[in-house]
N, C-alpha and C positions, 0 to 999 in steps of 0.2 A: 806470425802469431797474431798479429794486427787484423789480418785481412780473415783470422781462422774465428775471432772474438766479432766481427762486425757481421759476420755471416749468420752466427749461433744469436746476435743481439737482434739482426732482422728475422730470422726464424722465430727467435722469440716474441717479435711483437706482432708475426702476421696470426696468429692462434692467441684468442681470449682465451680458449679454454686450456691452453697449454699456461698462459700467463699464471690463471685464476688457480689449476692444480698445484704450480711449483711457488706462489705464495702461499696458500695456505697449505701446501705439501712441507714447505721450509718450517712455516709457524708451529702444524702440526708437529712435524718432526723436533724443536727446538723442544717446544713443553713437553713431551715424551722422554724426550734425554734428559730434559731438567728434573722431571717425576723421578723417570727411573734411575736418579743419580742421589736422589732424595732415599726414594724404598731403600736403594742399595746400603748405603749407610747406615739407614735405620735395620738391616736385614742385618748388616755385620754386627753393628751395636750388640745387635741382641746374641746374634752368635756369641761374640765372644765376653759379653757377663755372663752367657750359659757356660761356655765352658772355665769361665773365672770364676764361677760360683760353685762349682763342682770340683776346682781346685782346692779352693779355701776351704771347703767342708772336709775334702781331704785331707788338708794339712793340719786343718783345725783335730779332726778323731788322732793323725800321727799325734800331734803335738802332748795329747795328755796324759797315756802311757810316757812319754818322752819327762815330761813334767814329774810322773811319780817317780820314777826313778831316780831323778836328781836330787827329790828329797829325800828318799828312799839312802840314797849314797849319804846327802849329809847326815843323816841321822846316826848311819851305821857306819858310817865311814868306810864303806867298801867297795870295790872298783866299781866303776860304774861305765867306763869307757866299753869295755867287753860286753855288757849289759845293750848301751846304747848300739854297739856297732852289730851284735845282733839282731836288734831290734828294728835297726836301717834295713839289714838283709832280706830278711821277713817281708816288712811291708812292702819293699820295691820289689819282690818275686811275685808276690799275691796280688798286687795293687797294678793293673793295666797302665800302659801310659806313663809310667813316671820314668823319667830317662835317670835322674839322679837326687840325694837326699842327702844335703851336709848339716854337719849342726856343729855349732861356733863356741864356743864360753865367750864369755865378757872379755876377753884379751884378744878375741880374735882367732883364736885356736882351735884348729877342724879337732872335735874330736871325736867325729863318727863319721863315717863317708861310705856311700856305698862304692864307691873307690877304693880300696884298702891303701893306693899306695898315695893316695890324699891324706890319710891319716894321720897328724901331728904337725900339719902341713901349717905356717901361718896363713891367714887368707891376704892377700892381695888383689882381689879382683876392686878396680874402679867404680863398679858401676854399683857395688854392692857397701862397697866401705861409706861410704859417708850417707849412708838410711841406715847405715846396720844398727844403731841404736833408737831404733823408731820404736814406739811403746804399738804402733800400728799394723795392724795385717795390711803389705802391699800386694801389690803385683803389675808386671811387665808383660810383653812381647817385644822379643828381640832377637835375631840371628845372633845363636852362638857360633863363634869358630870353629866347636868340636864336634857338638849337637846338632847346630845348625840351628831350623826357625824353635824356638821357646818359648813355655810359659811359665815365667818362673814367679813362686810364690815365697814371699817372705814375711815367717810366723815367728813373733817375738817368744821365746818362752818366760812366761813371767806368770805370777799370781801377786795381785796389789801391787805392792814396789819392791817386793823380790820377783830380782832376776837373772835366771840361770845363764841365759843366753839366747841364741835364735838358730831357727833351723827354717833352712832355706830349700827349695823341694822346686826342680825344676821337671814338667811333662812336654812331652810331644804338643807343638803345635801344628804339625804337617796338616794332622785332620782339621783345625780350625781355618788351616788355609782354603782347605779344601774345598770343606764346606761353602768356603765364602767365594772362589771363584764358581761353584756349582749353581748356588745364588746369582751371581753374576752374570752366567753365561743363561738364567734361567729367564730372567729379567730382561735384557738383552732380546732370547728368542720372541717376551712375550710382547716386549716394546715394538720389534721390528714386525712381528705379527699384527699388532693393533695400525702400525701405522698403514701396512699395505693394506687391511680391511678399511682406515680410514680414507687412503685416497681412491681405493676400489669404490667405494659408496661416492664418494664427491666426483670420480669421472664417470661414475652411473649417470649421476643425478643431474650435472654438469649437460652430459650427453645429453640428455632429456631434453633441458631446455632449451641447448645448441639445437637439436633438432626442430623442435616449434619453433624457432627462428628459422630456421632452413625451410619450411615449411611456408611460412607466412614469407620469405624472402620466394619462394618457386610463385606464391599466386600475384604477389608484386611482379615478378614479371612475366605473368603470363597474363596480366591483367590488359584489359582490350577495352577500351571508351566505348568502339561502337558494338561490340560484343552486349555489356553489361551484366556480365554473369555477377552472380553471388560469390561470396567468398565460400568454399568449402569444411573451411577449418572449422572443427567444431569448437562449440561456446567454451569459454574459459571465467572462471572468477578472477586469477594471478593477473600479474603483470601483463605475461601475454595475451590473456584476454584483454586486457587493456588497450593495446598494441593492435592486435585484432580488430576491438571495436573503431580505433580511432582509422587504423586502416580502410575498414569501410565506409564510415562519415567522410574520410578524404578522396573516397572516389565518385562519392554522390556530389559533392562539388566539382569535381574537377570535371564529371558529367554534365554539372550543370553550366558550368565555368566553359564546357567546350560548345552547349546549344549557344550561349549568348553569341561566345566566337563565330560560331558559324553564320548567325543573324548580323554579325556586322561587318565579316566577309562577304557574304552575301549582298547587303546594299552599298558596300564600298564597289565588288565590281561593277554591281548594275549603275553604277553613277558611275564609274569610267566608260562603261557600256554607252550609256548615255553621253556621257562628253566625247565619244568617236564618232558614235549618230549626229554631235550637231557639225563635228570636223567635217562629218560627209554631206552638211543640209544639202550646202550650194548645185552638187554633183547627181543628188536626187530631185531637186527641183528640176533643175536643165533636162534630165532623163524623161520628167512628168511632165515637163511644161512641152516640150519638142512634141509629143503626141497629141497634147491636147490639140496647142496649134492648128496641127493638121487634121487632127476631129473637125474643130469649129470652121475651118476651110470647107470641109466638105459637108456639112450643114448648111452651110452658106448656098455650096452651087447644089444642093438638093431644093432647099426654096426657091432658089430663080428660076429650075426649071423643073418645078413638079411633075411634069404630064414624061418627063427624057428617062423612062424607066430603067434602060441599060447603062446610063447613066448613076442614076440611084442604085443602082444596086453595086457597081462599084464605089461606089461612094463608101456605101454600107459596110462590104468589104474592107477598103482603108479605117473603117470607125472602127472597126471587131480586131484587127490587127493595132491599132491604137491602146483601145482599152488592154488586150493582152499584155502588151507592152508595159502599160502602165500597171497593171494584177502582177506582174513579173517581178516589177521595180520593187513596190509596196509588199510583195512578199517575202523578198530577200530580206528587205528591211525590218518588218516586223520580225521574222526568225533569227532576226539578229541580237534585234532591240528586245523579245521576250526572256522574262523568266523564270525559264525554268527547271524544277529541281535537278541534279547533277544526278547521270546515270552513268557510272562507267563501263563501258564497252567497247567492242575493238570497234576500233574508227582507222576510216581509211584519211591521212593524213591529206595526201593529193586531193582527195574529194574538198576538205577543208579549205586547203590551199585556194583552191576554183571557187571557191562561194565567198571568200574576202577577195578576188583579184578581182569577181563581178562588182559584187561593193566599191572598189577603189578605182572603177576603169576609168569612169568619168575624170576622175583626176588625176589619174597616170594619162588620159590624154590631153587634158588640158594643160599639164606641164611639160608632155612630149617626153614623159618620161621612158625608155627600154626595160620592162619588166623580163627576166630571165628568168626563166624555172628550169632545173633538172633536180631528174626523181629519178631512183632506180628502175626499172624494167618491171620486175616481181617485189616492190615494196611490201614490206609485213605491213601487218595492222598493229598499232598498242593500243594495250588497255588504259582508255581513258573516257574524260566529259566530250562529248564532243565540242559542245559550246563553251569551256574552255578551251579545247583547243582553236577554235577561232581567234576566243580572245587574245590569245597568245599573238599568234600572226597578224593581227590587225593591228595589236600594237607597234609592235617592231615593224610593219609597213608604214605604219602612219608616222613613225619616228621618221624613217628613214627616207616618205616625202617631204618629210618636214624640213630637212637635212640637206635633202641636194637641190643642186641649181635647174631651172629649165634645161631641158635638154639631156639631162643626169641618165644614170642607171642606178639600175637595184637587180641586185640577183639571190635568187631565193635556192638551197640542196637541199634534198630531203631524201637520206639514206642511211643504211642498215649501218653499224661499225661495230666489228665485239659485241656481238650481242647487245646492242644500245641503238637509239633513234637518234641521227641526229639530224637536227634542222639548222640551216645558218642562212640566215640574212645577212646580206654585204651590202655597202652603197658606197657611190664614191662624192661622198657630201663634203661637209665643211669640216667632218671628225671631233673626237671629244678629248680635253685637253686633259695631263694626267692628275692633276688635280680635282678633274671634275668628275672620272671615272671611278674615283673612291667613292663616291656619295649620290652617284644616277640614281641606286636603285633605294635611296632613303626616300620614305613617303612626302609628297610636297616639294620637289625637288626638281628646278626644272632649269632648262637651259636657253627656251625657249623665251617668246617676249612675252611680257605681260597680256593673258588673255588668249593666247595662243595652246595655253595648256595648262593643266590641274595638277603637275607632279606626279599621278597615282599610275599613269600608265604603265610604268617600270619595277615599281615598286607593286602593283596587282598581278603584273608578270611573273614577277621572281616569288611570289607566292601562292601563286597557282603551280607553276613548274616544279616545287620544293614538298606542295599538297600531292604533287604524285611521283616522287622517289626520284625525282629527277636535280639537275644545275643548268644553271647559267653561265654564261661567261661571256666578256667582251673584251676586243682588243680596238683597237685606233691610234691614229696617226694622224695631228692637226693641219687639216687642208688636205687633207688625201681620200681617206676612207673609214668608216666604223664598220665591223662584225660582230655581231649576237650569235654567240653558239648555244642552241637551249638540245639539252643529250637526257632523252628519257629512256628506261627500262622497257626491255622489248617482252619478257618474262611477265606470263599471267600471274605476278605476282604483289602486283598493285593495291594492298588490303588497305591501306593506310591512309587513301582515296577520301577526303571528306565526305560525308555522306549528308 
């Protein structure tokens, strides 16, 4: 029972409109029963002083033949019982409705009954003896034992303060019942009718509303920032225009709310961007300066021996092979260091891969570091930036020279799984402690010495990787090794892409 009540209590509160019909369905229905328990009473009222009043006028016309005759007897002194007891006959044969007609003397003494064998009868009945001397016209309803339901009326006979006696005149009340359960069940039909036209109209109307919320709930979420469609729902003055309008001033901000975001994502990477450029100065100087050298070398034995043609033109040779060298260096870097707006498109990840290993060669071999790469065979492409996907890898490389000792390794996968990308960088460094792997990828947040690094590398990471429907994840073990698994969506279905 318990568990039948919690179920009907949660059904009830998952439906406003179910709530909202069966309060004011209750309410409705209360004042309706209350009205029509009001009508009802006032509907019998009146029944029964119509057919109380059409008693009395009856009893009243018996009564006054009834009355001449009692004078009629005292005057002449002659029977008068024979008189009255035909005179009962008469009117209860002609006169519809009256089940019986007694009349009492002052002792108490039936002495007309349309009964005959009532006749000389004393009365005894309870209900009647202690009114019987009422100077008043009453009247009752009441089940009799013989009759059943009654309307019995009691008519004094008197004129001034003579008086002969009473005569008491009982009619069918069945048709008064009747009547009044007919009334009842009419009242009844017209209550239970009003109310199902009442709640019919309120889950109309209800519906309505519910629906422009359901409405306005479908463009909420089909709502798209870089879209910016218009709302469709047409203008309203109600509430829900209301709701409508404030819906749309909430999306103009939150539009505008997402350019600012974008301008400050935007110069946050280009400043981690920048802070990897100065991590790599030392490793592009060395790169620039090693050619020049050998430029200014053979500038040198170009002047000493102007006239040694074959000479100079080797020479010339090693300069043009120089400057390439160095147009190589300075290109990688500037394509690094530039930026520019975010296109997404399928990118070949390996390709990336190779344009940060050229980046970082100088200092993978100045530490003697073992860079490892395996890539599947037929790697897909995802859709993405490509220049963040550099980002991506340049950090987690740069972490992870950061990490290990001369002589170290670092191994880089980049392969298909379930329909996903994944890339994992391994190193076997100094590892991150488990304290400190709750809070890597909070902004500002660094492990490194002072000066060594900005915080933002990890924390620009994990949202870039997050801006295209992808996760992160790291594992480690202090003194061993860290792993970044970054697992993107292989699925041209990347909409959500900042743009």
């Amino acid at each position: 029972m318990t568990r039948i009540i919690k179920t009907l209590r949660q059904w009830f509160r998952s439906s406003i409109k179910l709530r909202v019909l069966s309060i004011i369905g209750v309410v409705v229905s209360l004042l309706m029963i209350t009205i029509s328990i009001g009508i009802l009473h006032q509907w019998r009222a009146l029944i029964i002083d119509q057919e109380t009043d059409n008693a009395k006028s009856i009893a009243s016309a018996f009564s006054i033949p009834v009355i001449e005759a009692m004078i009629h007897a005292d005057h002449e002194q002659g029977s008068r019982d024979d008189l009255l007891i035909s005179h009962v006959q008469n009117f209860r044969n002609n006169v519809e409705g009256i089940v019986y007609i007694s009349i009492q003397d002052n002792r108490n003494r039936i002495i007309a009954h349309s009964d005959l064998s009532q006749y000389g009868r004393q009365l005894d009945d309870p209900q009647i003896l202690p009114v019987i001397r009422t100077r008043e016209v009453l009247t009752s309803i009441s089940e009799h034992p013989e009759y059943g339901w009654m309307l019995e009326i009691l008519q004094p006979l008197q004129i001034g303060e003579k008086r002969w006696g009473t005569v008491v005149m009982g009619f069918d009340a069945s048709n008064v019942r009747e009547k009044v359960r007919r009334a009842f069940f009419q009242l009844l039909g017209l209550t239970v009718i009003a109310m199902f036209v009442t709640i019919g109209l309120l889950y109309y109307f209800i519906g309505r509303v519910l629906t422009s919320l359901k409405d306005l709930v479908a463009e909420i979420d089909k709502f798209d920032l870089d879209s910016g469609d218009v709302t469709t729902l047409p203008s309203r003055s109600d509430e829900i225009g209301f709701l409508i309008d404030h819906f749309e001033m909430m999306k103009k901000r939150l539009t505008q709310s997402k350019v600012e975001l974008q301008k400050a994502q935007n110069q946050l990477f280009q400043a981690e961007k920048l802070a990897s450029i100065g991590r790599l100065a030392s490793g592009v100087a060395h790169e620039v300066n090693n050619p020049l050298n050998g430029m200014r070398f053979c500038v040198f034995g170009i002047k000493k021996d102007l006239e040694n043609r074959e000479q100079t033109v080797e020479y010339l040779n090693m300069i043009d092979d120089g400057l390439t060298q160095i147009e190589s260096v300075v290109t990688k870097l500037l394509g690094y260091a530039r930026q520019r707006p975010k296109e997404p498109q399928a990118v070949d990840l390996e390709k990336q891969l190779s344009i940060v290993r050229d980046l970082l060669e100088y200092r993978l071999n100045e530490k003697r570091i073992r860079l490892n790469i395996q890539t599947d065979p037929d790697l897909p492409r995802v859709k993405a930036d490509p220049n963040l996907m550099q980002e991506i890898l340049m950090n987690l490389l740069l972490n992870s020279l950061d990490a290990v000792d001369d002589g170290g390794e670092i191994s880089v996968w980049i392969m298909a799984v379930d329909g996903k990308m994944v890339m994992r960088v391994r190193d076997n460094g100094c590892g991150i402690s488990e304290e400190e792997l709750k809070v890597i990828f909070e902004p500002f947040y660094s492990t490194k010495d002072t000066g060594k690094g900005t915080g933002l590398g990890l924390s620009v990471t994990l949202g870039i990787v997050e801006s295209h429907n992808g996760n992160i994840a790291v594992t480690s073990k202090r003194g061993e090794y860290t792993e970044f698994t970054v697992t993107l969506p292989l699925e041209m279905e990347n909409e959500n892409i900042d743009r």
